[in-house]
C-alpha positions as a Markdown table, in Angstrom:
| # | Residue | x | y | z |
|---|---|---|---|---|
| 1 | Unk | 58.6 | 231.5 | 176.7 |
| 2 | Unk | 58.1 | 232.3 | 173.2 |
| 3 | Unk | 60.1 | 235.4 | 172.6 |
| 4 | Unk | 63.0 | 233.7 | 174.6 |
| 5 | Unk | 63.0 | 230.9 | 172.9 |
| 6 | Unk | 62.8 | 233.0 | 169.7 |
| 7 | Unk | 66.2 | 235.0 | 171.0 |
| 8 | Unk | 68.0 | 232.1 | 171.8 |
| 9 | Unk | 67.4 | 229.7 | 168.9 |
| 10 | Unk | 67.3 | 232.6 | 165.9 |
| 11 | Unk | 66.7 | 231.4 | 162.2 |
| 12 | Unk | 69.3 | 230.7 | 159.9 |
| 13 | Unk | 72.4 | 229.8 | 160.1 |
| 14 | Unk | 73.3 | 231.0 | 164.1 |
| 15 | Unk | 69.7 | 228.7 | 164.6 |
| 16 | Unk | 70.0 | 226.0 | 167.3 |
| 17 | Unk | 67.9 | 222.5 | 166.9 |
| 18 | Unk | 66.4 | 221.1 | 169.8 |
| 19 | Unk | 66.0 | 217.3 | 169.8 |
| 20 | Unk | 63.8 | 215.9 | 172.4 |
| 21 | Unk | 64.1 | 212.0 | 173.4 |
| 22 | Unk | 61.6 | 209.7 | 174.6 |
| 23 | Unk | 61.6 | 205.8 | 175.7 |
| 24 | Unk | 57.6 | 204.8 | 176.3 |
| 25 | Unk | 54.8 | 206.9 | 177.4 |
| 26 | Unk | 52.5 | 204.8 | 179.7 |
| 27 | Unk | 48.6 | 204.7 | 179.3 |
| 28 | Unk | 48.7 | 205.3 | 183.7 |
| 29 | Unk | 51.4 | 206.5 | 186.4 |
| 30 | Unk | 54.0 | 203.5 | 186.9 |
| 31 | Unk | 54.3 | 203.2 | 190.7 |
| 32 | Unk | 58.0 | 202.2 | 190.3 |
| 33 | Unk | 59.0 | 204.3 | 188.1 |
| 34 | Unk | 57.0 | 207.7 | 188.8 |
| 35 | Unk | 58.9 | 209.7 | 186.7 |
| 36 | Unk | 58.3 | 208.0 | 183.5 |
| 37 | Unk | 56.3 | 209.4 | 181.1 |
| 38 | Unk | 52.3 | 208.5 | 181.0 |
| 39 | Unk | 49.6 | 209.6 | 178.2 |
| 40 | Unk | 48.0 | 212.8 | 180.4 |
| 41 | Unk | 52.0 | 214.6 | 180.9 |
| 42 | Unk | 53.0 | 213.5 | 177.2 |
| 43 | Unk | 49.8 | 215.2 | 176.4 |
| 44 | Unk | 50.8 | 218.6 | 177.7 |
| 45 | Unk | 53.9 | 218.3 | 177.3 |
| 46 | Unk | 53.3 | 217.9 | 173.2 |
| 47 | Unk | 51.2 | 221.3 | 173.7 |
| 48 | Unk | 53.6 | 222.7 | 175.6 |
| 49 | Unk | 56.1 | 222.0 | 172.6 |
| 50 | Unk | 53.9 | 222.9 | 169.7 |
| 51 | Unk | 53.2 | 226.7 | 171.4 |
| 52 | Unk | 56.4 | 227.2 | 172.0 |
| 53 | Unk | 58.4 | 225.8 | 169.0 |
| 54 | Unk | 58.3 | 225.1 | 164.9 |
| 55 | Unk | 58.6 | 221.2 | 165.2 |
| 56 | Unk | 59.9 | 219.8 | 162.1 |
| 57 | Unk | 60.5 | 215.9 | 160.9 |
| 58 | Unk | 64.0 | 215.0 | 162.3 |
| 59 | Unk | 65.6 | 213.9 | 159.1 |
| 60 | Unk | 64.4 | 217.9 | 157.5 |
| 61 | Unk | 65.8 | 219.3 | 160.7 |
| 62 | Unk | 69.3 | 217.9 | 160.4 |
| 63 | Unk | 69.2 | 218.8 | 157.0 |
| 64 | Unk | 68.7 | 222.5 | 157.2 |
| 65 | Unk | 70.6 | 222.6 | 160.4 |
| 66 | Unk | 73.7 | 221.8 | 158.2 |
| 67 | Unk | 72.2 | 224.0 | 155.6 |
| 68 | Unk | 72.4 | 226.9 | 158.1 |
| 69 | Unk | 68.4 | 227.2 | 156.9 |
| 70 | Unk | 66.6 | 226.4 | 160.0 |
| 71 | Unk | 63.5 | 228.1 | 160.9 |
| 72 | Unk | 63.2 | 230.3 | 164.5 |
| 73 | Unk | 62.8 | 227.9 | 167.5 |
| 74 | Unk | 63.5 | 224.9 | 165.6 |
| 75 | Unk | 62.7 | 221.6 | 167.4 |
| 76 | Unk | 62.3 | 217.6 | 166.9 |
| 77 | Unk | 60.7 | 214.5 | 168.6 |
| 78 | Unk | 62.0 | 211.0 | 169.0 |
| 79 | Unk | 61.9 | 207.9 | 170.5 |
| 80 | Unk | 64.2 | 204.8 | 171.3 |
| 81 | Unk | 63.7 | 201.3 | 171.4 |
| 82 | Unk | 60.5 | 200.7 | 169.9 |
| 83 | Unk | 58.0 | 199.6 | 172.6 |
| 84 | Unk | 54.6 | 198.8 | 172.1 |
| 85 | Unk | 53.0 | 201.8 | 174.0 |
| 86 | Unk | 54.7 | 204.1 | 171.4 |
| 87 | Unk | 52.2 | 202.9 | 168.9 |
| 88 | Unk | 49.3 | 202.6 | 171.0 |
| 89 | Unk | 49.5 | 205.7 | 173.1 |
| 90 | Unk | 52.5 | 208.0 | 172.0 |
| 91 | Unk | 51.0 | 207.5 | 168.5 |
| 92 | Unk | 47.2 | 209.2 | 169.1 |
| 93 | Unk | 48.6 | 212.1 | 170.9 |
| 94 | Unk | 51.1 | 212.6 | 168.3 |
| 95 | Unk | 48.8 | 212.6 | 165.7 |
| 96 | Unk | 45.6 | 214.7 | 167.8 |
| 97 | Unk | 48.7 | 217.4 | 168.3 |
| 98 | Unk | 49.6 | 216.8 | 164.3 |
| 99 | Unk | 53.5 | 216.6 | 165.4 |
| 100 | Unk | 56.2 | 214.6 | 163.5 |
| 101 | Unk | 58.0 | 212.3 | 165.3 |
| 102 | Unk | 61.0 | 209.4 | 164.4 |
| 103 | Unk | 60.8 | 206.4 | 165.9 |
| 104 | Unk | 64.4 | 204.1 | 166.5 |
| 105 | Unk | 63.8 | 200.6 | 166.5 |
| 106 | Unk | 66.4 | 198.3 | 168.1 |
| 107 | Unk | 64.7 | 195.2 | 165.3 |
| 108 | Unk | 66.0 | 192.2 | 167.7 |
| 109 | Unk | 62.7 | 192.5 | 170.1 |
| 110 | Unk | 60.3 | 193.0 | 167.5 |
| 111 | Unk | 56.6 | 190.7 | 167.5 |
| 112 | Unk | 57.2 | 189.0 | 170.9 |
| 113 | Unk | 61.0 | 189.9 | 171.8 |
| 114 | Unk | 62.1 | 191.8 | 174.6 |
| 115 | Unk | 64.9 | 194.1 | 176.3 |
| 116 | Unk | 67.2 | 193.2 | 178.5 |
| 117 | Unk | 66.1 | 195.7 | 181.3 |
| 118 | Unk | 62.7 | 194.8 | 180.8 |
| 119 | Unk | 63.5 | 191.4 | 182.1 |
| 120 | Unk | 64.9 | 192.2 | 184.8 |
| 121 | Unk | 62.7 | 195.4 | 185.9 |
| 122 | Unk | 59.4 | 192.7 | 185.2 |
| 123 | Unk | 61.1 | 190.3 | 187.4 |
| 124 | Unk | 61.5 | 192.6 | 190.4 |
| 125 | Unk | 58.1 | 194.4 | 189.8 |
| 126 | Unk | 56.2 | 190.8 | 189.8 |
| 127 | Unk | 58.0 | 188.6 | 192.0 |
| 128 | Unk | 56.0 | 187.2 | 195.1 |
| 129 | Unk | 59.2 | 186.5 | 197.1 |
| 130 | Unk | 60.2 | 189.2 | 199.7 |
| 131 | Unk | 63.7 | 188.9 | 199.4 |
| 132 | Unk | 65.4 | 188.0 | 195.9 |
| 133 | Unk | 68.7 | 186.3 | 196.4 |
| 134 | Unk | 71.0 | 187.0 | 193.6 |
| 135 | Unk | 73.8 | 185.8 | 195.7 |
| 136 | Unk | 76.2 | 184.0 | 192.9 |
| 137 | Unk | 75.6 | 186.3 | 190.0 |
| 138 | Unk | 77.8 | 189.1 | 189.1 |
| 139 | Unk | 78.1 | 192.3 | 187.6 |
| 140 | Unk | 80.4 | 193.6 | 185.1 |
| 141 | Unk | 83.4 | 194.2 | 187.7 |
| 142 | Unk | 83.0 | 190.6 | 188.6 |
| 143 | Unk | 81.1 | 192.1 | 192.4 |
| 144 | Unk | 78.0 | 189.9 | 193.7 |
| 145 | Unk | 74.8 | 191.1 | 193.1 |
| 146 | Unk | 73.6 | 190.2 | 196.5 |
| 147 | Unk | 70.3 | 189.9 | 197.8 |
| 148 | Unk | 67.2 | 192.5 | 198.0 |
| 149 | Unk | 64.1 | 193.5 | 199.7 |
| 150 | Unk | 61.4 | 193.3 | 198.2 |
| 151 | Unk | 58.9 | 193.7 | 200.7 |
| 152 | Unk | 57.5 | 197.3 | 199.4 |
| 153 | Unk | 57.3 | 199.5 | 196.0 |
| 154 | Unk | 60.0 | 201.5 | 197.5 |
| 155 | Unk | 62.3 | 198.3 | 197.8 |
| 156 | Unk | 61.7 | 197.4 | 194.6 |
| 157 | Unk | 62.4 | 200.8 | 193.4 |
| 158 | Unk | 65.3 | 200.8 | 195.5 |
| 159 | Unk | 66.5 | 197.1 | 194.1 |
| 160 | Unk | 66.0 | 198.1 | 190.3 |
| 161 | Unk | 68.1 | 201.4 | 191.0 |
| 162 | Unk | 71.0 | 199.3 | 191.9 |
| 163 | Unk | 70.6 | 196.5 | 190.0 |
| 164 | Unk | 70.0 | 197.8 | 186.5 |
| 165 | Unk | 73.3 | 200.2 | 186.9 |
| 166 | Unk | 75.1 | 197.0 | 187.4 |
| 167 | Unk | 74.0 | 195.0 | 184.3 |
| 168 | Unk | 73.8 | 197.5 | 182.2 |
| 169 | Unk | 77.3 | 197.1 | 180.9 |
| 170 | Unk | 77.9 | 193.7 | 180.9 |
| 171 | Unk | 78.5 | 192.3 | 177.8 |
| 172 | Unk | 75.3 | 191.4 | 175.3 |
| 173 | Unk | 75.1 | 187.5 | 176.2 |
| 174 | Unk | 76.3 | 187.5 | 179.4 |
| 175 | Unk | 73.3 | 190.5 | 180.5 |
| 176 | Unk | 71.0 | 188.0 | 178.9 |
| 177 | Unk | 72.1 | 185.4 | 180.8 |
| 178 | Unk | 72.0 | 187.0 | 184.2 |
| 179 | Unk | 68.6 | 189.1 | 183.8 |
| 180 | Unk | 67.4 | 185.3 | 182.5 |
| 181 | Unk | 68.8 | 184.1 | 186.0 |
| 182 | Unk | 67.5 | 186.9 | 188.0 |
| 183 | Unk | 63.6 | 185.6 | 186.6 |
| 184 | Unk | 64.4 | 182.4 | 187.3 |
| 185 | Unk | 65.5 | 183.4 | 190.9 |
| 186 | Unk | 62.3 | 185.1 | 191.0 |
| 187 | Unk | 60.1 | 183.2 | 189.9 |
| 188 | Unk | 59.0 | 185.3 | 187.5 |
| 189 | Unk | 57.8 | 184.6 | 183.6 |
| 190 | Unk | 57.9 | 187.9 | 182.4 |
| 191 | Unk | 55.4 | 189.3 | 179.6 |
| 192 | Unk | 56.4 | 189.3 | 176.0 |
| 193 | Unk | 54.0 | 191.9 | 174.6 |
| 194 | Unk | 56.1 | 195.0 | 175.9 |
| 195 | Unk | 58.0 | 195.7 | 172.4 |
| 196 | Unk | 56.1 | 196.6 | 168.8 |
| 197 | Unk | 55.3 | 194.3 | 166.9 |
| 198 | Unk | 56.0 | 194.4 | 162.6 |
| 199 | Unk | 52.7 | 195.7 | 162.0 |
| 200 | Unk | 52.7 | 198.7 | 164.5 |
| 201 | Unk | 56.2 | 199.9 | 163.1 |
| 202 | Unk | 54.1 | 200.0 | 159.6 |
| 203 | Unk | 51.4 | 201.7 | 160.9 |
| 204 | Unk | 54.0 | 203.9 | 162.6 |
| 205 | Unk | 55.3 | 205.0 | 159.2 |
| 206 | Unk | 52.0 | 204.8 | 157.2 |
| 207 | Unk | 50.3 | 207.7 | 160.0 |
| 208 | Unk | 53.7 | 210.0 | 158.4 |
| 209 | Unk | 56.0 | 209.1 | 161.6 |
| 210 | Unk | 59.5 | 208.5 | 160.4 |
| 211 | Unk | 61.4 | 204.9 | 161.5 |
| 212 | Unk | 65.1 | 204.7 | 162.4 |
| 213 | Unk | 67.4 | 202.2 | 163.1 |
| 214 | Unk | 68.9 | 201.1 | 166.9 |
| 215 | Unk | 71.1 | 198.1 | 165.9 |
| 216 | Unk | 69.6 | 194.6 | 166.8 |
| 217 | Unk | 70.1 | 193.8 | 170.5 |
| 218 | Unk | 70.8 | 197.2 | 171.7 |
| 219 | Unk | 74.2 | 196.7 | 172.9 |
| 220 | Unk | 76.6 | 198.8 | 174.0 |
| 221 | Unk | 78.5 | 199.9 | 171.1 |
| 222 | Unk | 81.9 | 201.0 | 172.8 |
| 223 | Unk | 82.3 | 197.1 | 174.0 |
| 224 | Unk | 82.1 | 195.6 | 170.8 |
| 225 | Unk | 85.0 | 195.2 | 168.0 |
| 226 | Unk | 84.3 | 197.2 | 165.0 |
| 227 | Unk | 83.2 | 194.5 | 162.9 |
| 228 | Unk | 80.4 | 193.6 | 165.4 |
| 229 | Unk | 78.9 | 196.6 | 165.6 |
| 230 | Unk | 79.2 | 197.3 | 162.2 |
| 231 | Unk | 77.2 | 194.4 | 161.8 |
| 232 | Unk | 74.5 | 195.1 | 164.9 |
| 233 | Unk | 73.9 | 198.6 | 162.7 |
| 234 | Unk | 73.3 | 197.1 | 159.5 |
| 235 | Unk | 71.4 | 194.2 | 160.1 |
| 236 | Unk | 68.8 | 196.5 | 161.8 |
| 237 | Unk | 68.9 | 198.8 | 159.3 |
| 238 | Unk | 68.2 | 196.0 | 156.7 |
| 239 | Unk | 65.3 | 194.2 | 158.7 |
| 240 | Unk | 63.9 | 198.0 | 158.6 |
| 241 | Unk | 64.4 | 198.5 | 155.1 |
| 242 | Unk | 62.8 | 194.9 | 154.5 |
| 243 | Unk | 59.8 | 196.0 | 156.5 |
| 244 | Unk | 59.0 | 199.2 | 155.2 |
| 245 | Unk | 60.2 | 198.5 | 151.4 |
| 246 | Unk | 62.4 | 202.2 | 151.7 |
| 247 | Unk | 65.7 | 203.6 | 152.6 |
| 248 | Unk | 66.2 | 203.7 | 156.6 |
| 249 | Unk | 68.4 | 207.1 | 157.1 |
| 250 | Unk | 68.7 | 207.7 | 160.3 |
| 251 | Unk | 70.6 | 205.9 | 163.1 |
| 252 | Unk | 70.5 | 206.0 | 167.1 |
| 253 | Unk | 73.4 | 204.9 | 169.2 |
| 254 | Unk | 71.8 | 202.9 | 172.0 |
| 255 | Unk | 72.3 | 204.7 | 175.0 |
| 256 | Unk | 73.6 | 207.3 | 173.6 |
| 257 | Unk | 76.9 | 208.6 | 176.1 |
| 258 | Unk | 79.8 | 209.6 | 173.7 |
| 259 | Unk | 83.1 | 207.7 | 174.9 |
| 260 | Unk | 81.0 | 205.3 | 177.4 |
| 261 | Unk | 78.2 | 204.0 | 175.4 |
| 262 | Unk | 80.3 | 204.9 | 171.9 |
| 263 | Unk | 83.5 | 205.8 | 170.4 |
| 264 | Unk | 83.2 | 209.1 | 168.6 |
| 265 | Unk | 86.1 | 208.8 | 166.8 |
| 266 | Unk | 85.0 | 205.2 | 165.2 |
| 267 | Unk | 81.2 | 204.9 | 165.3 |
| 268 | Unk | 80.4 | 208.0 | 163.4 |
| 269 | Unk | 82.4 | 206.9 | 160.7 |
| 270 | Unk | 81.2 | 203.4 | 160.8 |
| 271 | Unk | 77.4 | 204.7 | 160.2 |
| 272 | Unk | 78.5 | 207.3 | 157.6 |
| 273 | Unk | 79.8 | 204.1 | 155.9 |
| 274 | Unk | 77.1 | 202.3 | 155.8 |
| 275 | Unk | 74.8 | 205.0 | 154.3 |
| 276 | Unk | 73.0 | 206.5 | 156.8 |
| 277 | Unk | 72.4 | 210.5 | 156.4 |
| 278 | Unk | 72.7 | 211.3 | 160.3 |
| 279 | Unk | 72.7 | 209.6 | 163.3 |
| 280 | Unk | 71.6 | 211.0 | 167.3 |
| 281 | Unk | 73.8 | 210.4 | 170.6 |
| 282 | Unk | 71.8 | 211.6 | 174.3 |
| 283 | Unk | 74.5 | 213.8 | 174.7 |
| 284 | Unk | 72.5 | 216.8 | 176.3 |
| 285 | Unk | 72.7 | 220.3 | 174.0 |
| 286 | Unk | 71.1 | 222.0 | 171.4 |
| 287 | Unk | 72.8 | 221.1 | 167.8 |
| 288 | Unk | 74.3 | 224.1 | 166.1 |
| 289 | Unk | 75.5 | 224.3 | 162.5 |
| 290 | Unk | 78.6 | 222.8 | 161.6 |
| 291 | Unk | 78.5 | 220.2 | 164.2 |
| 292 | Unk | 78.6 | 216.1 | 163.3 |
| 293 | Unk | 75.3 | 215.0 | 161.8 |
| 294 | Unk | 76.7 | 212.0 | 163.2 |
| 295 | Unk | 76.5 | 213.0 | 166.5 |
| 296 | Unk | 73.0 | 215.0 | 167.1 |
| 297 | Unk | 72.7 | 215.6 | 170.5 |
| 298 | Unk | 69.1 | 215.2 | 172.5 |
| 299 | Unk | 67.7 | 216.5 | 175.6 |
| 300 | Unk | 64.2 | 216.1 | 177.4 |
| 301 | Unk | 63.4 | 218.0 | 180.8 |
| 302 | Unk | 61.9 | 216.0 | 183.2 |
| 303 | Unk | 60.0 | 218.5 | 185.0 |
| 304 | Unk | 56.4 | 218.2 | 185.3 |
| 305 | Unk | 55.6 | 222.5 | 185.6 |
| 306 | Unk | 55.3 | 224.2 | 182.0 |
| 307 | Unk | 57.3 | 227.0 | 183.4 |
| 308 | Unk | 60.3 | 224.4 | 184.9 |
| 309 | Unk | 60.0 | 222.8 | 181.5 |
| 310 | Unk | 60.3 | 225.8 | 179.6 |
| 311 | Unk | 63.3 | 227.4 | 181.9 |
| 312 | Unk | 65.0 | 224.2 | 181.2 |
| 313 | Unk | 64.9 | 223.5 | 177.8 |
| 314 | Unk | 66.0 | 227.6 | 177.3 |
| 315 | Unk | 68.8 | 226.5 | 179.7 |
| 316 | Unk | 70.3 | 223.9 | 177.2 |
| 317 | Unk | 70.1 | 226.3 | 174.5 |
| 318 | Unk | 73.0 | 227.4 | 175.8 |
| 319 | Unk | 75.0 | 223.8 | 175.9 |
């Protein structure tokens, strides 16, 4: 894959950066979620990524992207959110394969907090009941969330797919009021050690791993008024900067989608204001120069082949 990779992302200025995303890497396989990441594929995958491609610290990447100075094959990690298991697990292999990494904390579910999904993906995965009525709760179009099997994995897996779509786009205090319903319809206290806590975002940055910011409550950015988002950005940069005693740079939109989860024309700008130096979407494509440091698009194959992985990753060299 080498030589491709070597023809498709040249160095200089007709160089392409490939930005690879991550959430959590699991110590074991999840049975309902298969497909997330766990320590032995992360592993490979990192090797995978070091043979292949020249894997610099994102915030030197978008530099000398928009420098035109890039080097051959020119690649980045990161991760969103800021859970625990990206200190403790993402954080060895990272280090073993001596790879840079950034890290985007959303600062709200630090030491004890956590995500909104995590509540409600906790609730279904712990629950005794074998049917969770949700009958009376609704979903961002006002529709009933109904009830759900729960009887097997694959019902549960089943039940999250729906039900996560649903909430997703509520607005910030109404999703935390209905996943706090949904564990209470459960029965379910779920756990509060999923997220990082202050001390493992330090040790994040003092093993050479760079910290961004994610706003505060990880909201959707694209359903809140300017001056509320504004303010979700820079109070999470400003916990970060309080933490860590430096500058905080770099920014991830949560989510990511441009025009659903963001408003290109008014976010970019509103970071730029605010003093960050570049900021990433999960827009899939390779960047090229001259586009929006604002905007940095990421991409991570999901296939579990080195071959598939590599084919794939070539493929959105082209994007």
């Amino acid at each position: 894959m080498k030589p491709a990779f070597s023809l498709l992302s040249p160095a200089g200025a007709r160089g392409r950066l490939s930005v690879l995303i991550f959430h959590r890497v699991l110590a074991q396989p999840d049975p309902l979620f298969p497909d997330e990441m766990d320590a032995a594929r992360f592993d490979a995958l990192l090797g995978w990524v070091k043979a292949w491609f020249n894997v610099l610290p994102l915030d030197e990447a978008i530099r000398r992207l928009d420098e035109g100075s890039l080097p051959a094959r020119a690649a980045a990690l990161s991760f969103d959110d800021g859970y625990a298991d990206n200190h403790d697990v993402a954080l060895p292999l990272l280090r073993r394969h001596r790879l840079p990494c950034s890290f985007f904390v959303a600062t709200g579910f630090l030491d004890g907090g956590r995500m909104w999904n995590d509540t409600l993906i906790e609730s279904v995965r712990l629950s005794t009941l074998p049917t969770l009525d949700l009958r009376g709760l609704v979903d961002a179009h006002g529709d009933d969330l109904g009830s759900h099997a729960l009887a097997s994995t694959d019902d549960r897996r089943a039940a999250l797919g729906r039900l996560i779509e649903r909430v997703k786009y509520l607005p910030p205090e109404p999703r935390l009021a209905c996943v706090q319903a949904i564990a209470r319809r459960a029965e379910v206290v779920p756990p509060d050690d999923l997220m990082m806590s202050s001390a493992q975002v330090r040790a994040l940055r003092a093993a050479g791993m760079q910290i961004g910011a994610h706003t505060v409550s990880h909201p959707i950015l694209a359903k809140l008024d300017n001056h509320q988002a504004s303010d979700e950005i820079a109070r999470s940069r400003d916990a970060l900067q309080a933490l860590l005693g430096e500058k905080v740079r770099l920014f991830a939109y949560p989510n990511g989608k441009p025009g659903t989860d963001y408003r290109p024309d008014v976010h970019p700008g509103i970071v730029r204001e605010l003093g960050f130096d570049a900021a990433v979407s999960t827009r899939w494509a390779a960047a090229r120069q001259g586009d929006d440091v604002f905007q940095i698009p990421r991409f991570t194959p999901w296939d579990r082949s080195r071959v598939r992985f590599g084919l794939r990753l070539a493929r959105n060299l082209f994007s």
